[in-house]
N, CA, C and O atoms as CSV, one atom per row, in Angstrom:
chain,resi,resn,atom,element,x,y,z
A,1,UNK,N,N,-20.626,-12.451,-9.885
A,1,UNK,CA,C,-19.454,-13.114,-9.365
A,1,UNK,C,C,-19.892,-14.457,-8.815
A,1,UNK,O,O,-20.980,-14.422,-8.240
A,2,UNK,N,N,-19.138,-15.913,-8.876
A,2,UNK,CA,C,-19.757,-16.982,-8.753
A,2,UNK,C,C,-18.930,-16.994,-7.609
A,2,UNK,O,O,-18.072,-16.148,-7.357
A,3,UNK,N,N,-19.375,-18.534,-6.538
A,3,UNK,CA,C,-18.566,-18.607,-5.500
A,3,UNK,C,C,-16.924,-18.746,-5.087
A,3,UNK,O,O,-16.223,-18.679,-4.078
A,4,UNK,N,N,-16.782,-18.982,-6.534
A,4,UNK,CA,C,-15.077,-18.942,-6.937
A,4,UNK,C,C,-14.500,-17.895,-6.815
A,4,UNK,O,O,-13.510,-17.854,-6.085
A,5,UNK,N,N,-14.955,-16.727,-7.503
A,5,UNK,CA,C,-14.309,-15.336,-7.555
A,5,UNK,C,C,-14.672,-14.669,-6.185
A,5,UNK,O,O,-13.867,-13.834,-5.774
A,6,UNK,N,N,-15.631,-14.895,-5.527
A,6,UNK,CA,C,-15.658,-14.024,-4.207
A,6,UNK,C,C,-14.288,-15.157,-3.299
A,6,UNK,O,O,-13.153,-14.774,-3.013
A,7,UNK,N,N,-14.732,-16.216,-3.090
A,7,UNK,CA,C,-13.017,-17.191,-2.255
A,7,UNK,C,C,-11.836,-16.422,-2.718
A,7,UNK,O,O,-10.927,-15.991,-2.008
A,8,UNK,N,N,-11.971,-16.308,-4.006
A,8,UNK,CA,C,-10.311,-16.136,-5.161
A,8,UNK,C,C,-10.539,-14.721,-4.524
A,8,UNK,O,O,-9.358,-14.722,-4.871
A,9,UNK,N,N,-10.818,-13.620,-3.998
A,9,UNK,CA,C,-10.959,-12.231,-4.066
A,9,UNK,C,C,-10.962,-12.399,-2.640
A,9,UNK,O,O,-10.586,-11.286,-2.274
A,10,UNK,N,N,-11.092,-12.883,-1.901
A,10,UNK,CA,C,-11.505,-12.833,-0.087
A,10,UNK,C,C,-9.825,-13.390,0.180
A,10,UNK,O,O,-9.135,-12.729,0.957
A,11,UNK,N,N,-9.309,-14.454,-0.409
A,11,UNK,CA,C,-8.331,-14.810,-0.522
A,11,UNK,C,C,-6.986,-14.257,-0.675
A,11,UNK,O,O,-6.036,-14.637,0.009
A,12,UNK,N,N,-6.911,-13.312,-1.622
A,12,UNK,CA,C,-5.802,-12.195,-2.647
A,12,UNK,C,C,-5.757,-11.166,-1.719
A,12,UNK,O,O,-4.691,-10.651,-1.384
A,13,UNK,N,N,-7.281,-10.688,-1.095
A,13,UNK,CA,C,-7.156,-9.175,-0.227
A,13,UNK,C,C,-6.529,-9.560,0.840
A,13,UNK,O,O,-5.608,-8.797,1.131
A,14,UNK,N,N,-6.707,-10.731,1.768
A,14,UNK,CA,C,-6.035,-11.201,2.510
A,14,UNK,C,C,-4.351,-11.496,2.482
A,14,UNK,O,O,-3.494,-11.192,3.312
A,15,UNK,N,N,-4.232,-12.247,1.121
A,15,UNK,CA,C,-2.643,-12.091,1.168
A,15,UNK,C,C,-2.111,-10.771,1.234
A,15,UNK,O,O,-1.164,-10.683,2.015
A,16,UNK,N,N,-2.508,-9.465,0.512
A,16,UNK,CA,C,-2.502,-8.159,0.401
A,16,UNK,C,C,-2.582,-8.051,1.931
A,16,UNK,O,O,-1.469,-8.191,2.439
A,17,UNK,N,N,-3.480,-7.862,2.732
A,17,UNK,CA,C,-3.482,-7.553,3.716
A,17,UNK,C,C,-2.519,-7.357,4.883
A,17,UNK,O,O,-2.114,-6.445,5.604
A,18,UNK,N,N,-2.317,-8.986,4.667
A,18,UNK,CA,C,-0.787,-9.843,5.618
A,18,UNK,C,C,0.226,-9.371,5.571
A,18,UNK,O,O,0.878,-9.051,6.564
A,19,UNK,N,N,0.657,-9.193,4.130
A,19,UNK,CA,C,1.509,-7.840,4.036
A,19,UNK,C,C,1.879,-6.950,4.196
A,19,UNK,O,O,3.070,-6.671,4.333
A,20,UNK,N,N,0.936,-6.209,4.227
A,20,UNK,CA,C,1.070,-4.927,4.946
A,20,UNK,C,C,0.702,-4.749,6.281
A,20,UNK,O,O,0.943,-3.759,6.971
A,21,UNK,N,N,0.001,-5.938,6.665
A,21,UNK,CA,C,-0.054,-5.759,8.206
A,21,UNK,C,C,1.106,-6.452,8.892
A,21,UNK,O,O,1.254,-6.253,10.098
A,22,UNK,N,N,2.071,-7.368,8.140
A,22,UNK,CA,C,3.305,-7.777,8.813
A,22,UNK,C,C,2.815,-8.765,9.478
A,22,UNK,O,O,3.774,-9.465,9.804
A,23,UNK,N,N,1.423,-9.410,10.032
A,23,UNK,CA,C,1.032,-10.710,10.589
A,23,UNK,C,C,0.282,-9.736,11.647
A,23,UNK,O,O,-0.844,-10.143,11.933
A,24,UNK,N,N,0.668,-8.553,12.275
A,24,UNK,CA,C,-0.153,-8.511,13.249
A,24,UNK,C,C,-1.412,-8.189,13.322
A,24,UNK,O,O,-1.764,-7.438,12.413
A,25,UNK,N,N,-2.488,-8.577,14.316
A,25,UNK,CA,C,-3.999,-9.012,13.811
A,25,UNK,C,C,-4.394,-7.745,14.128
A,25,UNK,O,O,-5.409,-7.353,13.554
A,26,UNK,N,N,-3.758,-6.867,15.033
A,26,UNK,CA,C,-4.438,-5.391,15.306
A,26,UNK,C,C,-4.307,-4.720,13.731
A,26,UNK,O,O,-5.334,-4.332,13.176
A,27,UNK,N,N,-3.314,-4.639,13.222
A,27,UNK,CA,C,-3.262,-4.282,11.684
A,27,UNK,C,C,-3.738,-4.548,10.564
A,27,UNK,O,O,-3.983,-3.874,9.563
A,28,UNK,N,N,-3.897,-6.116,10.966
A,28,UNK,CA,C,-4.612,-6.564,9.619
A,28,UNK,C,C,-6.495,-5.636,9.982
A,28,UNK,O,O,-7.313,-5.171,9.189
A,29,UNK,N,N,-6.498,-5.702,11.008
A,29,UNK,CA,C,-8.193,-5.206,11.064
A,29,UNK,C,C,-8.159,-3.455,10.680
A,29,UNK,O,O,-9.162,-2.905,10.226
A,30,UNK,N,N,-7.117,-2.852,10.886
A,30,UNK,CA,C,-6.671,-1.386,11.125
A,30,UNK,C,C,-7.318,-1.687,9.315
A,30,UNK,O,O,-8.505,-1.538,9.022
A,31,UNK,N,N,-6.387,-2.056,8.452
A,31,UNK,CA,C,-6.279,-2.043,6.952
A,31,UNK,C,C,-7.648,-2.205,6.188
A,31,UNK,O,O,-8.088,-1.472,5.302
A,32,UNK,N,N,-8.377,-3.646,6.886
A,32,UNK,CA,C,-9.549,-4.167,6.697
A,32,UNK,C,C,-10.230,-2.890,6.539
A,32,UNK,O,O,-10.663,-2.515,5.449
A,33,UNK,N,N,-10.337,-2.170,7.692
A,33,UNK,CA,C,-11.467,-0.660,8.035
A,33,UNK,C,C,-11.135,-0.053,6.928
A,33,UNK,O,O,-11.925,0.107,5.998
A,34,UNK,N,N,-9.822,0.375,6.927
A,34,UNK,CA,C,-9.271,1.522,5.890
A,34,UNK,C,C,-9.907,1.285,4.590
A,34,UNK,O,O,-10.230,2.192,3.823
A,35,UNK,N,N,-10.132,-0.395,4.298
A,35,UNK,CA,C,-10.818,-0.333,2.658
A,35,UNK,C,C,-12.027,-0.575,2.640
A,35,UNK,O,O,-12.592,-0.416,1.558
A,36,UNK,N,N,-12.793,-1.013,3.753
A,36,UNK,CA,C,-13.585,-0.548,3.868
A,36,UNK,C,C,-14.792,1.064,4.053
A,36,UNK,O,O,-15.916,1.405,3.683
A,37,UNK,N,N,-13.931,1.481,4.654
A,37,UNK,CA,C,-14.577,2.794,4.718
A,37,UNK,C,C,-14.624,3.682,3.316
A,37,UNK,O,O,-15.603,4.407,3.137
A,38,UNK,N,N,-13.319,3.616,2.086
A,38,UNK,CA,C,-13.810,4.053,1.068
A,38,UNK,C,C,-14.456,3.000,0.722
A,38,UNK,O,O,-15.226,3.593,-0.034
A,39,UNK,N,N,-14.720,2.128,0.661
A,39,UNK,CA,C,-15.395,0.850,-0.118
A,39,UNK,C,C,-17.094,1.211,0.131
A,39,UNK,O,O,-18.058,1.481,-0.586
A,40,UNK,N,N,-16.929,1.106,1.021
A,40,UNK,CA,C,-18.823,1.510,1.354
A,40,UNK,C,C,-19.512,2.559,0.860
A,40,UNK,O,O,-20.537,2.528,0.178
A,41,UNK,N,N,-18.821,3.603,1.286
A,41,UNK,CA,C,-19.716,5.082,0.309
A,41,UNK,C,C,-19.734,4.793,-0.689
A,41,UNK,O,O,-20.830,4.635,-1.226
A,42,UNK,N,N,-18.465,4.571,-1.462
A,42,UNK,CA,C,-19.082,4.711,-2.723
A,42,UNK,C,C,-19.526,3.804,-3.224
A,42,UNK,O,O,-19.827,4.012,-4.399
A,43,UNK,N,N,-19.859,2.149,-2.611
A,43,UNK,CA,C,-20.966,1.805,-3.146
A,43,UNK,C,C,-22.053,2.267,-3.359
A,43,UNK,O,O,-22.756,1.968,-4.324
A,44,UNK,N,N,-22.405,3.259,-2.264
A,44,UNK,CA,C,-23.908,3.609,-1.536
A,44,UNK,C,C,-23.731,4.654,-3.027
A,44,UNK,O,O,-24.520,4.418,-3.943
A,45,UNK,N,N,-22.952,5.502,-3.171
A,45,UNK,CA,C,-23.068,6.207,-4.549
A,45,UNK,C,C,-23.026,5.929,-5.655
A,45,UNK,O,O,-23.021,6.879,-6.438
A,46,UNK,N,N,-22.989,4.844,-6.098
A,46,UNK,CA,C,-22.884,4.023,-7.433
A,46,UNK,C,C,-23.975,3.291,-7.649
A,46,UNK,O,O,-24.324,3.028,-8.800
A,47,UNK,N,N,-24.730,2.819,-6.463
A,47,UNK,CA,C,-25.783,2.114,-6.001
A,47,UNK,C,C,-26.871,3.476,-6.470
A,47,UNK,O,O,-27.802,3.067,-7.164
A,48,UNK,N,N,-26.898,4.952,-6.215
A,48,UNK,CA,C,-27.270,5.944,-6.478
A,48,UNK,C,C,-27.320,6.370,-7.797
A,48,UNK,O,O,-28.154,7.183,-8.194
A,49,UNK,N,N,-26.599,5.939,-8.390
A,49,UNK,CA,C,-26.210,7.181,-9.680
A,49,UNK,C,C,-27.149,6.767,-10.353
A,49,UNK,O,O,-27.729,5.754,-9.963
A,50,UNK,N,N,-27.738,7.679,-12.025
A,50,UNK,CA,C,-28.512,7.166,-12.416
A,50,UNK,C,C,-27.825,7.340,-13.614
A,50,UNK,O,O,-27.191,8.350,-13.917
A,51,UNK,N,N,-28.074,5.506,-14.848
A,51,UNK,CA,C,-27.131,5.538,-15.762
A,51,UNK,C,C,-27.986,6.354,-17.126
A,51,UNK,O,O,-27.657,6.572,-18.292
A,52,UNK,N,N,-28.919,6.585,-16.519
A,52,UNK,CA,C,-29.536,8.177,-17.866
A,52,UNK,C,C,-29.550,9.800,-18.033
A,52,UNK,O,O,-29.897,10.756,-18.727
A,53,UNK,N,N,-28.694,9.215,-16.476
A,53,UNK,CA,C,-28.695,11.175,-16.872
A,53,UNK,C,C,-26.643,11.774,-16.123
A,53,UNK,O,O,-26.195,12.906,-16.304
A,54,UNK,N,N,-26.164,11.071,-15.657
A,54,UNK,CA,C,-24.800,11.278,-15.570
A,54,UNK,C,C,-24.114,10.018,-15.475
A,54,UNK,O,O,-24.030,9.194,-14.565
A,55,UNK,N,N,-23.634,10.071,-16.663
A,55,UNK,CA,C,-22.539,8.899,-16.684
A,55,UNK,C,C,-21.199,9.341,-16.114
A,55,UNK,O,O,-20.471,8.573,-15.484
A,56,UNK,N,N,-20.952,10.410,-16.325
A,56,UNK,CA,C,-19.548,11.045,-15.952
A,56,UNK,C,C,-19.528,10.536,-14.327
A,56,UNK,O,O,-18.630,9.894,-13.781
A,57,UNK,N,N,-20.748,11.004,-13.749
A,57,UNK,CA,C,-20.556,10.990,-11.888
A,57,UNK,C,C,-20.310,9.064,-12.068
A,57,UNK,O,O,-19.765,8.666,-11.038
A,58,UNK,N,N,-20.475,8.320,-12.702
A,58,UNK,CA,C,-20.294,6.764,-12.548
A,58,UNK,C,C,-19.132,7.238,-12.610
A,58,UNK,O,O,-18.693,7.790,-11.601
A,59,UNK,N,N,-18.380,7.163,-13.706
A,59,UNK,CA,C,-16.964,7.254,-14.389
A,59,UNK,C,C,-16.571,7.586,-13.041
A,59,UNK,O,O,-16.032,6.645,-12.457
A,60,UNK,N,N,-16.698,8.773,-12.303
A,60,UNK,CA,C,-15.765,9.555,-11.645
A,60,UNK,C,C,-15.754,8.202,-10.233
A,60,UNK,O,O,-14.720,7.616,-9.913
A,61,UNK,N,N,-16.978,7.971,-9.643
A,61,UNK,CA,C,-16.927,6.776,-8.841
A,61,UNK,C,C,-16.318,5.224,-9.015
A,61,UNK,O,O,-15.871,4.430,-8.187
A,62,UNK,N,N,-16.470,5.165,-10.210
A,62,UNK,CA,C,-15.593,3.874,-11.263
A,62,UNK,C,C,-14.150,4.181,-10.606
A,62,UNK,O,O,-13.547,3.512,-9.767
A,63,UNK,N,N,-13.771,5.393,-11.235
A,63,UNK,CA,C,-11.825,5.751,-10.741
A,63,UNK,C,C,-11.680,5.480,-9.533
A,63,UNK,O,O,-10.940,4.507,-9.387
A,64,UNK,N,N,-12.002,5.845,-8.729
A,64,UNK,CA,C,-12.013,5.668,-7.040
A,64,UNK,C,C,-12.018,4.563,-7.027
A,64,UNK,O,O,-10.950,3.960,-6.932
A,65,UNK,N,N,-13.408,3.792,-7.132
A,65,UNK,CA,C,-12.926,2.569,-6.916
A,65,UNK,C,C,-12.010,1.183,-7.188
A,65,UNK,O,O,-11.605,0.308,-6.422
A,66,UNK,N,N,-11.862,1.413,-8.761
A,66,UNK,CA,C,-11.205,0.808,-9.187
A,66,UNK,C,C,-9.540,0.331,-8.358
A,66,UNK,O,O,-9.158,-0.793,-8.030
A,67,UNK,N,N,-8.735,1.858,-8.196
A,67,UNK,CA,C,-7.695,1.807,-7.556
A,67,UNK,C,C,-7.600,0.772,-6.339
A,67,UNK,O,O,-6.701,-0.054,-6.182
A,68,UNK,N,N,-8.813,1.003,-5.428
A,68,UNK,CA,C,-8.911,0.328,-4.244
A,68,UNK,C,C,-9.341,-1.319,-4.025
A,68,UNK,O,O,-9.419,-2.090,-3.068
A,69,UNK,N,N,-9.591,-1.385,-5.634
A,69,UNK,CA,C,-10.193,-3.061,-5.511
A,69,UNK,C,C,-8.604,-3.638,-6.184
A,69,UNK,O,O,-8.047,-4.656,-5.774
A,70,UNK,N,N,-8.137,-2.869,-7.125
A,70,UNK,CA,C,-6.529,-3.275,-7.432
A,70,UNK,C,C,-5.665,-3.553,-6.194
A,70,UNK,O,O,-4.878,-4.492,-6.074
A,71,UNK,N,N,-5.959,-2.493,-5.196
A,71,UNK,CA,C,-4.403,-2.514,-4.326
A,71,UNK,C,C,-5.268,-4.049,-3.254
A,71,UNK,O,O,-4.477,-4.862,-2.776
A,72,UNK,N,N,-6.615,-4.246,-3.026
A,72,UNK,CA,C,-6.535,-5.275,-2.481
A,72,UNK,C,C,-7.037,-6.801,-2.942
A,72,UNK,O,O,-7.413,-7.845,-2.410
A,73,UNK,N,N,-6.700,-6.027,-4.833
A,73,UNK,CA,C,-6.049,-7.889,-5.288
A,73,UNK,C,C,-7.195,-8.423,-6.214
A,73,UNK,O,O,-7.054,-9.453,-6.874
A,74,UNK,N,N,-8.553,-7.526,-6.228
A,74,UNK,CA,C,-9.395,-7.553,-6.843
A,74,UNK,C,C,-9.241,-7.725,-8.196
A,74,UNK,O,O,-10.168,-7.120,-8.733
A,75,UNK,N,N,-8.547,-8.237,-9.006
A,75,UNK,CA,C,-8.866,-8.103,-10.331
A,75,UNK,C,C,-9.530,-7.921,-11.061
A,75,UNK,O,O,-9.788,-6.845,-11.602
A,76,UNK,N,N,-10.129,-9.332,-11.317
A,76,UNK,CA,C,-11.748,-9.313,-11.778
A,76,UNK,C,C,-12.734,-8.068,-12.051
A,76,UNK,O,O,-13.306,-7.848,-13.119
A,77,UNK,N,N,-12.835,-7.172,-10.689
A,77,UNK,CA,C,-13.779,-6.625,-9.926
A,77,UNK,C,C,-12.863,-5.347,-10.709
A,77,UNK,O,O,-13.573,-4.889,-11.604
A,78,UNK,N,N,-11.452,-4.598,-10.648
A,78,UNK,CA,C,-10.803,-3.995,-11.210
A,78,UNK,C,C,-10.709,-3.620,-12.660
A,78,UNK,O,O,-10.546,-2.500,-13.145
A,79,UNK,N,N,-10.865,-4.949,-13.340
A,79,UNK,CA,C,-11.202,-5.563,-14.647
A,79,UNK,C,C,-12.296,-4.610,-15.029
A,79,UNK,O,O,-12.191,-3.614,-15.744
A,80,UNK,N,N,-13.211,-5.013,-14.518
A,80,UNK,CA,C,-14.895,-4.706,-14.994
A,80,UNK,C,C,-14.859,-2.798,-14.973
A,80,UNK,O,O,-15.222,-2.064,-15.892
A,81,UNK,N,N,-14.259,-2.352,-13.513
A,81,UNK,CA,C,-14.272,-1.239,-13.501
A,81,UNK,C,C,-14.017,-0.196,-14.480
A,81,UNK,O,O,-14.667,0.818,-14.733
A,82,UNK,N,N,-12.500,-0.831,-15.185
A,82,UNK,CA,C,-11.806,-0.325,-15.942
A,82,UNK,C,C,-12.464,-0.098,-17.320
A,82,UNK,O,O,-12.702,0.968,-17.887
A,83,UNK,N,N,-12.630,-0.995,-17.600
A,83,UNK,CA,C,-13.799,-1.349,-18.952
A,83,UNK,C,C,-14.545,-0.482,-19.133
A,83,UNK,O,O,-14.463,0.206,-20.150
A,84,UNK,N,N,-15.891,-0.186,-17.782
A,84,UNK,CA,C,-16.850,0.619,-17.493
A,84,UNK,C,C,-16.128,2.278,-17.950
A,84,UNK,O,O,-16.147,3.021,-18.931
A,85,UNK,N,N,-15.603,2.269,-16.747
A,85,UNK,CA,C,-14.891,3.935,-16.958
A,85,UNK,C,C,-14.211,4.408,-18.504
A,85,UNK,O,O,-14.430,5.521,-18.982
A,86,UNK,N,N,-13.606,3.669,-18.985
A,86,UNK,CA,C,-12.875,4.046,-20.388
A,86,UNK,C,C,-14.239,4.111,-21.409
A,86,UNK,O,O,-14.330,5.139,-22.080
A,87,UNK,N,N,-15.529,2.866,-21.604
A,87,UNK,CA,C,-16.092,3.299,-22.344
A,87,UNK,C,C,-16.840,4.389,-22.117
A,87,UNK,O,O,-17.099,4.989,-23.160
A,88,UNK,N,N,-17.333,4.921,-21.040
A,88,UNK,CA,C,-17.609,6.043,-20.596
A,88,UNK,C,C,-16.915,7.437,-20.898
A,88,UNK,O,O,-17.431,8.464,-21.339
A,89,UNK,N,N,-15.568,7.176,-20.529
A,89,UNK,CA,C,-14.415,8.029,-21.014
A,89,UNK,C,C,-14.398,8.395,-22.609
A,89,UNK,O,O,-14.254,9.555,-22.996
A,90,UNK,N,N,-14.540,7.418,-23.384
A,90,UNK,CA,C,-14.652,7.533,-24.339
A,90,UNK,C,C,-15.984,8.055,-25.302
A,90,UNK,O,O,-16.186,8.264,-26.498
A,91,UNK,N,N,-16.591,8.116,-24.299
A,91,UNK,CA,C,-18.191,8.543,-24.914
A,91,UNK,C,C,-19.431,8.047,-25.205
A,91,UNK,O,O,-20.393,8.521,-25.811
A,92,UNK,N,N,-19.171,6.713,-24.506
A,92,UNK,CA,C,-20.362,5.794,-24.623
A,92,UNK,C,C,-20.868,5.780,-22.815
A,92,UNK,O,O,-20.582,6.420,-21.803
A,93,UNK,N,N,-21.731,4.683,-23.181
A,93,UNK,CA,C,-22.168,4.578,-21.729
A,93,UNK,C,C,-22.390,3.283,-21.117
A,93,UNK,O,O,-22.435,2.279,-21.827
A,94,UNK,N,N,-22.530,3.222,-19.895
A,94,UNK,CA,C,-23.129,1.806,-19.446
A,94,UNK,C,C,-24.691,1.557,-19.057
A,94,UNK,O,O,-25.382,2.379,-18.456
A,95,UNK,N,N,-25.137,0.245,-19.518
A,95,UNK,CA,C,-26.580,-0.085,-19.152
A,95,UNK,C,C,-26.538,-0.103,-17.515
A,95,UNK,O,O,-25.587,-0.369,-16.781
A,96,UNK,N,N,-27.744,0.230,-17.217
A,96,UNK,CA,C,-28.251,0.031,-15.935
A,96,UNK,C,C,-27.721,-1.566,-14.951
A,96,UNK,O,O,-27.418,-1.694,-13.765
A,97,UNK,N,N,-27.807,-2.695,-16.210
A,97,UNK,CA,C,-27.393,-3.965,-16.065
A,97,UNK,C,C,-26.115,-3.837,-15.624
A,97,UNK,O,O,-25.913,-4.189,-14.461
A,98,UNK,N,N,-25.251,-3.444,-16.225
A,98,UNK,CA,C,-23.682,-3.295,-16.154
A,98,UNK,C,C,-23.608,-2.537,-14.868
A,98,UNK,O,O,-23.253,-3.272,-13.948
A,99,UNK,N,N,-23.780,-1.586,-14.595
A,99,UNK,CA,C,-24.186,-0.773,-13.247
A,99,UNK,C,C,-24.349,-1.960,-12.304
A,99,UNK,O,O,-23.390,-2.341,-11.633
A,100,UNK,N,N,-25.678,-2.621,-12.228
A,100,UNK,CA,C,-25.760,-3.460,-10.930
A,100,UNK,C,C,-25.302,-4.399,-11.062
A,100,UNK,O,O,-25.872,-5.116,-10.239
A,101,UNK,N,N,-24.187,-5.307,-11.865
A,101,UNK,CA,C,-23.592,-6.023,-12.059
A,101,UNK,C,C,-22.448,-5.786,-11.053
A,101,UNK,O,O,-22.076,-6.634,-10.242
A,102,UNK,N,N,-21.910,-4.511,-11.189
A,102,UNK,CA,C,-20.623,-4.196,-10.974
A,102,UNK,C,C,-20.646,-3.717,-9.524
A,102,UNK,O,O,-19.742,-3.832,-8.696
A,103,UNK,N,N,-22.243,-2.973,-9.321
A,103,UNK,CA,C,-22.113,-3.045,-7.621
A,103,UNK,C,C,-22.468,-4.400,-7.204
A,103,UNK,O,O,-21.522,-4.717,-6.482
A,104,UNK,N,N,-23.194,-5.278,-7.237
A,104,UNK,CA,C,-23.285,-6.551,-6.878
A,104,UNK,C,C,-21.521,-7.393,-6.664
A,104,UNK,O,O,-21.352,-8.139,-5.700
A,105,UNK,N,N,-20.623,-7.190,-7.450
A,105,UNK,CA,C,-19.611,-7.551,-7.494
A,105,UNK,C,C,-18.826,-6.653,-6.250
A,105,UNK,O,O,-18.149,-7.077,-5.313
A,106,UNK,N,N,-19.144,-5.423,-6.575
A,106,UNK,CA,C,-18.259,-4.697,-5.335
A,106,UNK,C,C,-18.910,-4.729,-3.439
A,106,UNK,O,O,-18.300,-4.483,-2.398
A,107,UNK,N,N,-20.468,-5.174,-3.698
A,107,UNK,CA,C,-20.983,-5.523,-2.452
A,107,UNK,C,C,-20.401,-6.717,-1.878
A,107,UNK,O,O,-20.161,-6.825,-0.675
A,108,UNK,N,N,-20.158,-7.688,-2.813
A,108,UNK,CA,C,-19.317,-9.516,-2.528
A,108,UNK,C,C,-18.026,-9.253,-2.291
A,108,UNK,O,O,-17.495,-10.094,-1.566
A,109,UNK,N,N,-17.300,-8.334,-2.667
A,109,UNK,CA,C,-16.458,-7.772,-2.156
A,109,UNK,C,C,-16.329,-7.665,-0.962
A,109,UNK,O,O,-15.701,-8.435,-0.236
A,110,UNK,N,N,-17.283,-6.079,-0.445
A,110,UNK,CA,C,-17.085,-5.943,0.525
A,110,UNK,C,C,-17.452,-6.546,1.424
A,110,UNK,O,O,-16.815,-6.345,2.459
A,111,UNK,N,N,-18.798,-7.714,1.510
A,111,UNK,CA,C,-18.885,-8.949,2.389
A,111,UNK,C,C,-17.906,-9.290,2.926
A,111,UNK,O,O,-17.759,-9.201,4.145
A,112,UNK,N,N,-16.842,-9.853,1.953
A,112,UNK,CA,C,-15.505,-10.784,2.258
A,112,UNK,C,C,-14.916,-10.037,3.045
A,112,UNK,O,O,-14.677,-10.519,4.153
A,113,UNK,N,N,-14.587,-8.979,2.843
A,113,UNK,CA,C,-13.844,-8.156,3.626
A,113,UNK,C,C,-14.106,-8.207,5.338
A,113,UNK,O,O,-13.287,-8.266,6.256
A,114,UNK,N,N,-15.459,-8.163,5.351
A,114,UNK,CA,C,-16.589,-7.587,6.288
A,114,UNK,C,C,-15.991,-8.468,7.137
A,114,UNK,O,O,-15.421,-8.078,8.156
A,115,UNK,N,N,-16.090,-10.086,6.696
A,115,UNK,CA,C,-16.153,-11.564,7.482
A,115,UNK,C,C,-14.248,-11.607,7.688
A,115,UNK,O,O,-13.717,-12.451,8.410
A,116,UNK,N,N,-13.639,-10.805,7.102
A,116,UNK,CA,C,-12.282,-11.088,7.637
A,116,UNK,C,C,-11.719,-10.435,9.200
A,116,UNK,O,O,-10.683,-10.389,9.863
A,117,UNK,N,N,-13.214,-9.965,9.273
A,117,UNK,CA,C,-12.920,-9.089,10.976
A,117,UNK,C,C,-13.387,-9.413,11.757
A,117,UNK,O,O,-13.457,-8.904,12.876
A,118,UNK,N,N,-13.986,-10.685,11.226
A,118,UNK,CA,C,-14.903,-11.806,12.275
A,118,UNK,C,C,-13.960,-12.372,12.906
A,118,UNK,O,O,-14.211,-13.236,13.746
């Protein structure tokens, strides 16, 4: 992800955010946590998995996350997920590369997030 797509993505979760927090700042941080807290494990488990011997346990961590980078605006990051999981779904697999690609993307993620509670 270049410095564009983490702004464009720190940016979108935020409008998302505002929204549903209605402006107030106790809420917007309430929400922040909320996607954070699934956001983190399962990095730490994706960051884990190993892409030679269960692809399915990716796939199954792919679904999870995917949903949660959609509802806060992630595209991109949603994008990639989707991709991952279906060829998986379908019976292929992902390189190790693609793997830390995609947590590297979901760690810049959750940075942005991190600094919106600053």
């Amino acid at each position: 992800m270049d410095g564009r797509d983490a702004v464009s993505s720190a940016s979108t979760a935020m409008e998302i955010i505002d929204r549903l927090s209605a402006g107030d700042p106790e809420k917007k941080k309430y929400y922040i946590r909320l996607f954070l807290d699934t956001l983190e494990p399962e990095l730490v488990n994706l960051r884990a998995a190993d892409v030679g011997s269960d692809q399915e346990r990716i796939r199954s961590i792919l679904h999870k996350l995917k949903s949660q980078v959609q509802t806060i605006g992630a595209a991109d990051a949603h994008a990639m997920m989707s991709a991952h999981e279906q060829t998986i779904k379908s019976g292929g697999g992902i390189s190790q590369s693609e793997l830390d690609t995609t947590c590297d993307r979901l760690s810049t993620l959750i940075q942005n997030l991190q600094d919106l509670l600053k």
